[in-house]
DSSP file (Angstrom, degrees, kcal/mol; ACC not computed):
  #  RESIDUE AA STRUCTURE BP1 BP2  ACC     N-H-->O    O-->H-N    N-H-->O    O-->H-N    TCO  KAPPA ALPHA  PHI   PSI    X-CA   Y-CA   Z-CA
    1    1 A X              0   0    0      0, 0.0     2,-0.7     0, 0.0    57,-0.0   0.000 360.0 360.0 360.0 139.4    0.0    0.0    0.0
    2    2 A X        +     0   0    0      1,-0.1     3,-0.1     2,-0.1     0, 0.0  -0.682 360.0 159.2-102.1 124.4    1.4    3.3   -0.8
    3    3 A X        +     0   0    0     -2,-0.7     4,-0.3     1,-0.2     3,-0.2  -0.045  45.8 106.2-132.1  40.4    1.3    5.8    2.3
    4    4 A X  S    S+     0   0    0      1,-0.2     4,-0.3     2,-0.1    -1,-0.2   0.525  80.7  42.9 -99.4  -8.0    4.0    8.1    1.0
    5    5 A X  S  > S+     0   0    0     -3,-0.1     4,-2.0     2,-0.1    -1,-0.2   0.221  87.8 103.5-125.4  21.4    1.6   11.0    0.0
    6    6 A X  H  > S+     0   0    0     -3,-0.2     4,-1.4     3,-0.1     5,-0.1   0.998  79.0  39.4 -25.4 -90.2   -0.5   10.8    3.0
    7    7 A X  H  > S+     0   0    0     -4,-0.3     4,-2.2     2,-0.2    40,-0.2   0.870 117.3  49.2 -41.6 -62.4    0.5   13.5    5.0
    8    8 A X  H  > S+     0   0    0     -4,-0.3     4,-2.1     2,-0.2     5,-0.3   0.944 115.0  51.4 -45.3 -71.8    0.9   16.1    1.7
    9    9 A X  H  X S+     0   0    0     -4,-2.0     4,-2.2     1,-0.2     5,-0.3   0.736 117.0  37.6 -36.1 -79.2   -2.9   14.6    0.8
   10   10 A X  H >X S+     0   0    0     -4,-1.4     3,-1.2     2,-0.2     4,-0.9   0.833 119.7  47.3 -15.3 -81.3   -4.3   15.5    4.6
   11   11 A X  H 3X S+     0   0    0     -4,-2.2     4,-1.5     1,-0.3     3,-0.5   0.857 115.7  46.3 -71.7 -39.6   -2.3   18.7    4.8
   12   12 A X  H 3< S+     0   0    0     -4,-2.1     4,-0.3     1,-0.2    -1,-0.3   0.813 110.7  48.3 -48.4 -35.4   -3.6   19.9    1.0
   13   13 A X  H <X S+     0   0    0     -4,-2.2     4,-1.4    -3,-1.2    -1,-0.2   0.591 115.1  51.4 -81.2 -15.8   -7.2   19.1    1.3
   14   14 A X  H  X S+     0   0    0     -4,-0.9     4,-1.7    -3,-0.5    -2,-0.2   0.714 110.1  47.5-136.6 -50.4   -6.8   21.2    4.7
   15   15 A X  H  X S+     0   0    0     -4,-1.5     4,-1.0    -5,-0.4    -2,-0.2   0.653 106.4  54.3 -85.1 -21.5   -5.3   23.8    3.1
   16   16 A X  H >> S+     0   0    0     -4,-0.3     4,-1.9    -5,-0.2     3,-0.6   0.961 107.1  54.4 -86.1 -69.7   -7.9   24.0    0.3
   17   17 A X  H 3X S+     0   0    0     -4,-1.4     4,-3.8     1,-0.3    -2,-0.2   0.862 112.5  42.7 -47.6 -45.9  -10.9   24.4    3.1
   18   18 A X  H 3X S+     0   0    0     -4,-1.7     4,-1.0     1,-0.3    -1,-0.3   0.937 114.0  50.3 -86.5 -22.9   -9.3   27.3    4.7
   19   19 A X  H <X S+     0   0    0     -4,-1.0     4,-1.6    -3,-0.6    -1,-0.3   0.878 116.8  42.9 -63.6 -33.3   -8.3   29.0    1.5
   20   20 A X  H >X S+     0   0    0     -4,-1.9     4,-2.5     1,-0.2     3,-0.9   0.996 112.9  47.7 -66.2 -61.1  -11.7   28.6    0.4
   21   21 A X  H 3< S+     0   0    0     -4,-3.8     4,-0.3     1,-0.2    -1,-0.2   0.468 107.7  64.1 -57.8  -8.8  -13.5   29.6    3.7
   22   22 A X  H 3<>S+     0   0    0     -4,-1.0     5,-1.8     2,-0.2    -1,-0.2   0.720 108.8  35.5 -80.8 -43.3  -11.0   32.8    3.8
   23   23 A X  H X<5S+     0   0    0     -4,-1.6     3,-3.6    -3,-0.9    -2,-0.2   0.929 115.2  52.7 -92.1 -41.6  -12.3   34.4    0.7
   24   24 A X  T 3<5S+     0   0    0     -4,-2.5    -1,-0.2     1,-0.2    -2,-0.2   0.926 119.1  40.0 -37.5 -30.1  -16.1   33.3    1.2
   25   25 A X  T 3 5S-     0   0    0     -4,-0.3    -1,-0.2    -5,-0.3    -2,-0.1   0.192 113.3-129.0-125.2  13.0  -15.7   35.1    5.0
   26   26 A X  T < 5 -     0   0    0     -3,-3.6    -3,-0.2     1,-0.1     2,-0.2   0.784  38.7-171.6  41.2  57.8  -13.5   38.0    3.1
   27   27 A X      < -     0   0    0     -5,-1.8    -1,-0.1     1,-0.2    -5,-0.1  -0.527  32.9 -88.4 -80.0 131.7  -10.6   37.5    5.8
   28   28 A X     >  -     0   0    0     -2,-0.2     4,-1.6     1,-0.1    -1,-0.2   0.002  38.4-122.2 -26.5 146.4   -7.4   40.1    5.7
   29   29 A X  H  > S+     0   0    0      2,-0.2     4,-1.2     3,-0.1     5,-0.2   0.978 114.4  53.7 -60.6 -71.3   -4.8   38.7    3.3
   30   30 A X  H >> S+     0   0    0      2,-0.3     4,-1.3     1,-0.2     3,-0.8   0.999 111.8  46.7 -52.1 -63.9   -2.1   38.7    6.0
   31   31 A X  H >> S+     0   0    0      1,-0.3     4,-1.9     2,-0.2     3,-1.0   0.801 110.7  55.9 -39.1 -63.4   -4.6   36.5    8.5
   32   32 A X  H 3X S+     0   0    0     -4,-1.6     4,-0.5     1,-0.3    -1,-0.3   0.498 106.5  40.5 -57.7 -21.0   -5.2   34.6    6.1
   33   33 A X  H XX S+     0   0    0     -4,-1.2     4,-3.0    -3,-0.8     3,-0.5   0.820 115.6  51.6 -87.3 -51.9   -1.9   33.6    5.2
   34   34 A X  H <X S+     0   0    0     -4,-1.3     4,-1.2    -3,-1.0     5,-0.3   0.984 111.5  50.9 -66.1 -78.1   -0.8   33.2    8.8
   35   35 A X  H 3X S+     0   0    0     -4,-1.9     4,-1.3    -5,-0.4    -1,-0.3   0.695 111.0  49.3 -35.4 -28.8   -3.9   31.0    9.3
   36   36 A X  H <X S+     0   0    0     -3,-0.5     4,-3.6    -4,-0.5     3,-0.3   0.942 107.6  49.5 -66.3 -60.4   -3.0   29.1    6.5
   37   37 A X  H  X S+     0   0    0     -4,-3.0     4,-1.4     1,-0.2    -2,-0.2   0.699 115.0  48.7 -48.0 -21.8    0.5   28.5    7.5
   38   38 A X  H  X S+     0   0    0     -4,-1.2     4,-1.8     2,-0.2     3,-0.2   0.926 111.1  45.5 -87.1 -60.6   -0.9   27.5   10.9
   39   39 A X  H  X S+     0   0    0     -4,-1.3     4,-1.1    -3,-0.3     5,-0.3   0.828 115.2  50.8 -67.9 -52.1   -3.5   25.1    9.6
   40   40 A X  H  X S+     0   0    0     -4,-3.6     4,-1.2     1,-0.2    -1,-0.2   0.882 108.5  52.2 -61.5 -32.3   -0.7   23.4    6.9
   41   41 A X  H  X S+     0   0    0     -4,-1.4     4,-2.2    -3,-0.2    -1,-0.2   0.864 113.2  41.7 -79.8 -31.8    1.6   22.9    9.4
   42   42 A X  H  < S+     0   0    0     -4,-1.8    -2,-0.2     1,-0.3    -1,-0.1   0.328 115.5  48.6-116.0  33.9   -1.0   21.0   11.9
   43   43 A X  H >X S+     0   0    0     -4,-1.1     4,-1.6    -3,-0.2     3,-0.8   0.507  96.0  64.9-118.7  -1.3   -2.4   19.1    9.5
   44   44 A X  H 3X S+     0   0    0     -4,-1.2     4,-2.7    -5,-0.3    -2,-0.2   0.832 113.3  41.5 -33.8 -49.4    0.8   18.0    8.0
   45   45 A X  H 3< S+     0   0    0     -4,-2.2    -1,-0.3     2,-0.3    -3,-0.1   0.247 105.4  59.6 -89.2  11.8    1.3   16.2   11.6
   46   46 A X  H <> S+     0   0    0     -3,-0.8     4,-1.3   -39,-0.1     3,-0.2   0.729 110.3  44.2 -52.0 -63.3   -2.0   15.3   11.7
   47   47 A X  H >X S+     0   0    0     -4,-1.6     3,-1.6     1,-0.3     4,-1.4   0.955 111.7  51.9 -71.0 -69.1   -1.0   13.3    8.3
   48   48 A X  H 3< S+     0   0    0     -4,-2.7     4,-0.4     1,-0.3    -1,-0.3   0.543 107.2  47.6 -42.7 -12.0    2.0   12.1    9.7
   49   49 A X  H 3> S+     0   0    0     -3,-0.2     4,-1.1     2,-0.2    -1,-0.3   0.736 114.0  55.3-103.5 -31.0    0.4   10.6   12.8
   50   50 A X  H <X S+     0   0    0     -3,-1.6     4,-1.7    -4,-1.3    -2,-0.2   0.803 110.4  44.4 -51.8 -41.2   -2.4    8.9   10.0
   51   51 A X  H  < S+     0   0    0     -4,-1.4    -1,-0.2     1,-0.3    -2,-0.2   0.762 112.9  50.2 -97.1 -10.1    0.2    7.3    7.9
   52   52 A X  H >> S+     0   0    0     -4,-0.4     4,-1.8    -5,-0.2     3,-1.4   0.811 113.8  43.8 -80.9 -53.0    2.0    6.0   10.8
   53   53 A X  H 3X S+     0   0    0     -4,-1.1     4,-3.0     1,-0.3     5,-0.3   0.886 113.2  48.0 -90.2 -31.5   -1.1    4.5   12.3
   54   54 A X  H 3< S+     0   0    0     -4,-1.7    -1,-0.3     2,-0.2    -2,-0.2   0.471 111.5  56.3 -91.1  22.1   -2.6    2.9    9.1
   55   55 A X  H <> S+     0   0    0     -3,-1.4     4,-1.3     3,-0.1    -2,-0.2   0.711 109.7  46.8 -99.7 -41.1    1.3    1.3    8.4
   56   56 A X  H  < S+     0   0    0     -4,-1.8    -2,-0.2     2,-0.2    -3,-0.1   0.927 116.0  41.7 -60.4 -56.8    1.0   -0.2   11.7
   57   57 A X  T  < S+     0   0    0     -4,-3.0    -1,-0.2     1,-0.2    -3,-0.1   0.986 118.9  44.7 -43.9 -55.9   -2.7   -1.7   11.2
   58   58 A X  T  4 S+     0   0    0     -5,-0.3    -2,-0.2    -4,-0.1    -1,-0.2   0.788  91.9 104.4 -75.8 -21.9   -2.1   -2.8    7.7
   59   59 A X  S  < S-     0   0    0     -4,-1.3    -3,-0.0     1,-0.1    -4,-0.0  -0.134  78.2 -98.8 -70.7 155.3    1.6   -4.5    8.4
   60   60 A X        -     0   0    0      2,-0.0     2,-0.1     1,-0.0    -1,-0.1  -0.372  30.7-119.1 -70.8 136.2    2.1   -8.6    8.6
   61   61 A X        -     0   0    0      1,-0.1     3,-0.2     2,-0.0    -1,-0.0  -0.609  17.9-148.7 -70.6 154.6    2.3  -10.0   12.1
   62   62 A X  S >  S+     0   0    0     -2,-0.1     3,-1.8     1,-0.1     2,-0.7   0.565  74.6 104.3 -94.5 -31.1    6.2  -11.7   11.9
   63   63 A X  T 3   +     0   0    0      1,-0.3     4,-0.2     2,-0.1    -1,-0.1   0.131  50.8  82.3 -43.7   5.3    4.5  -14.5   14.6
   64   64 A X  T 3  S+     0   0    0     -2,-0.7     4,-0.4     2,-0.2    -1,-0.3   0.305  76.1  61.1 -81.5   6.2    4.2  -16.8   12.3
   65   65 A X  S <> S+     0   0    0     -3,-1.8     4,-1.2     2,-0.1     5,-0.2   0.874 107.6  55.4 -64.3 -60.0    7.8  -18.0   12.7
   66   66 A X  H  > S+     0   0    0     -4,-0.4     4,-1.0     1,-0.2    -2,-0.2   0.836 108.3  39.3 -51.3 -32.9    6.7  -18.8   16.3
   67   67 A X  H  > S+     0   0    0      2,-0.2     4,-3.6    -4,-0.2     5,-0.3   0.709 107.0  59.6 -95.6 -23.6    3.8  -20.9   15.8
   68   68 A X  H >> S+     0   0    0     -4,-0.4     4,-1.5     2,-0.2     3,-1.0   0.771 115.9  45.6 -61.1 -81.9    5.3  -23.1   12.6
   69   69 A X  H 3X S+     0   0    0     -4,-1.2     4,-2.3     1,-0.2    -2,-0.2   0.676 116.2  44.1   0.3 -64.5    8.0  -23.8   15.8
   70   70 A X  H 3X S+     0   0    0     -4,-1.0     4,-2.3     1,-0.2    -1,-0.2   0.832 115.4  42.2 -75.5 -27.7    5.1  -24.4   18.1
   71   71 A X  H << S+     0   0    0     -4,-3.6    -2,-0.2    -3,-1.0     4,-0.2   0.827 114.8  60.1 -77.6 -18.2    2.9  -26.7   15.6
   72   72 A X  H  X S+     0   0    0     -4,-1.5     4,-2.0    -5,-0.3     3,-0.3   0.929 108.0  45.8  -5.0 -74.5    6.8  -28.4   14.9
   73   73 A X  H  X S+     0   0    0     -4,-2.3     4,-1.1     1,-0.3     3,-0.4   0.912 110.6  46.3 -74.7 -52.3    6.8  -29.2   18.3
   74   74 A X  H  X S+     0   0    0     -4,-2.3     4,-0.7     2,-0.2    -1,-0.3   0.417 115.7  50.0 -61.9   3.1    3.1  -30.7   18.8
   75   75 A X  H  > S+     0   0    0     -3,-0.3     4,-4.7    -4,-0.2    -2,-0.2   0.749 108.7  48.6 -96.2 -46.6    3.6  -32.9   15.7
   76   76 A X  H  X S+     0   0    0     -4,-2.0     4,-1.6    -3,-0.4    -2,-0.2   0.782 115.4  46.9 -83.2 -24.7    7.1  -34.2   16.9
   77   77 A X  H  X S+     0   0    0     -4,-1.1     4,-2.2    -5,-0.3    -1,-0.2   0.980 113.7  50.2 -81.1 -40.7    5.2  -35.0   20.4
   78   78 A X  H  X S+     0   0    0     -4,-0.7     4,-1.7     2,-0.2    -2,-0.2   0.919 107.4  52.4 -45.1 -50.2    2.2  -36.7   18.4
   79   79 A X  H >X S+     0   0    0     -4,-4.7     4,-3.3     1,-0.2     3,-0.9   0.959 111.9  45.0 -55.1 -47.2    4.6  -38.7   16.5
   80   80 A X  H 3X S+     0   0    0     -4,-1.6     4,-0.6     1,-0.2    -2,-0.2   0.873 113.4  49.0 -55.8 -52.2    6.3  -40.1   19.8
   81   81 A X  H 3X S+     0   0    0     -4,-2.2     4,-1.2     2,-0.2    -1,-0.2   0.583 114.0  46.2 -75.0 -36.9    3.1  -40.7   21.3
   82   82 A X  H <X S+     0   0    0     -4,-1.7     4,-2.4    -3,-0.9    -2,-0.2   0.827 111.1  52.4 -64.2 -50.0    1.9  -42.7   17.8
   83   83 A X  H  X S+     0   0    0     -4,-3.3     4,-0.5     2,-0.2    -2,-0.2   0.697 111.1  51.0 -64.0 -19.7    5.3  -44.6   17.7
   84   84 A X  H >< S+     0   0    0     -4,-0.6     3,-1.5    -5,-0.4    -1,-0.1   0.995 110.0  48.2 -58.5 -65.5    4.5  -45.8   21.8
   85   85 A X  H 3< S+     0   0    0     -4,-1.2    -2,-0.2     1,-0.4    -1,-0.2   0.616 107.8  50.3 -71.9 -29.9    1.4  -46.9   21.1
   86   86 A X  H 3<        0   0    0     -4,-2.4    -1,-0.4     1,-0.2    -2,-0.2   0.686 360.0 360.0 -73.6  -7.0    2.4  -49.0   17.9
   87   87 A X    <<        0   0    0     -3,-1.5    -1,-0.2    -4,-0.5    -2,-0.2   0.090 360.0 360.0-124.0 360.0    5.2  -50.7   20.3
């Protein structure tokens, strides 16, 4: 999955809202700009805390190493336990 344009997506769309909502509400140039910078910067980390958390969901448990090991080990006891009983 590609989560490399998160954060820029997040922090663009974000950035688009307030630009828009600055000229509908006729806002100073200079606010607006400073509000903008404001808004880009904290949704940028917004975005970075998003792709972080949907790399974490989406990634492969490694814990299957452990359990091929643990069914290893209940197969090798079955067999001993098969080999008794034909004896």
């Amino acid at each position: 999955m590609q989560t490399r344009y998160i954060p820029a997506l997040v922090m663009l769309v974000a950035g688009a809202v307030v630009g828009i909502m600055s000229i509908i509400n006729k806002f100073d140039f200079l606010y607006s700009l400073e509000l903008l910078l404001v808004v880009l910067i904290l949704f940028y980390i917004a975005g970075v805390i998003v792709k972080k958390i949907i790399i974490k969901t989406f990634e492969p448990k490694n814990n299957d190493d452990d359990n091929d090991f643990q069914f290893e080990a209940e197969d090798d006891q079955t067999n001993e336990d098969e080999s008794e009983q034909n004896q």
